[in-house]
Every structure is written in C-alpha cells, then in structure tokens.
C-alpha positions in Angstrom: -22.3 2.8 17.9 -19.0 4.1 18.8 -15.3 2.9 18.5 -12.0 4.2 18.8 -9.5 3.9 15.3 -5.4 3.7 15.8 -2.8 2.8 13.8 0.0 1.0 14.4 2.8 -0.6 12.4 2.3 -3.5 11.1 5.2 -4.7 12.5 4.2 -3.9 15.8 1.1 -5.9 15.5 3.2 -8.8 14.2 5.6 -8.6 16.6 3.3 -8.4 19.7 1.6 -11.5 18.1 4.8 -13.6 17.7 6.0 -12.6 21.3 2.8 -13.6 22.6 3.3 -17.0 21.2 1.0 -16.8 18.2 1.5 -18.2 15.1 0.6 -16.4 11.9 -2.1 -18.3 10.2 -3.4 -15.7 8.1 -3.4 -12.1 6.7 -5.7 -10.0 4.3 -6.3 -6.6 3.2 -9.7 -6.0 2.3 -10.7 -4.2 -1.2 -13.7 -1.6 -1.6 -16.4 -3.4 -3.4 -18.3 -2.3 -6.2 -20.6 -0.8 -3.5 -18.4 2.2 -3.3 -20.5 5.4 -5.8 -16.8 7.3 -5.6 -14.6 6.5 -7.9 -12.2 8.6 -6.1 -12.6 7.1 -3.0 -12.7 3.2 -4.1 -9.2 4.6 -5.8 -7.6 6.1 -2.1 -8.9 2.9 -0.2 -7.4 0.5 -2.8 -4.0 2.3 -2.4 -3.9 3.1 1.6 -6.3 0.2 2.8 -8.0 0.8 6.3 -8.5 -2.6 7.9 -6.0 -5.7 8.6 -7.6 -9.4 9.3 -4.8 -10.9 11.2 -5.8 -15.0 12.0 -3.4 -16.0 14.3 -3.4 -19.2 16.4 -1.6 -21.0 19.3 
C-alpha cells in the first residue's frame, strides 16, 4: 500500500473546515503506545505528533 504524506497548518485545515460550513466537533492527537521498542522514537513522536483526527460535522 501506498499513500502520499503533507503537512499543512493546522490553521489551514481549520479554516478550510469552517469555510466549508463545518462545525468542529472534535480534535485529538494521538500518542505512541507502549508498542513503540525506541525509547527515542516514542520520545520525538510524543513531542512533534504525526496524525490529527479532526471530527467535524454539518
């Protein structure tokens, strides 16, 4: 499987959303489990996370 990663500003995201008519219903930052072996890495994904979950509704 393949997929394609960009970033944006989260204000950008927001802001498309709102424009659109949305309503922000919900927003989380996921946290590396315990299933992560690197120490270092769980510590670099805790401080720069890599996903969003944006809920929003109409």
């Amino acid at each position: 499987m393949t997929g394609q990663m960009y970033r944006r500003p989260v204000s950008a995201v927001f802001t498309a959303l709102l424009d659109a008519g949305f309503a922000i219903d919900a927003v989380e930052e996921p946290q590396p489990t315990s299933g992560v072996e690197d120490p270092e890495l769980a510590e670099i994904l805790r401080a720069q996370p890599v996903f969003l979950f944006v809920r929003a509704v109409r």
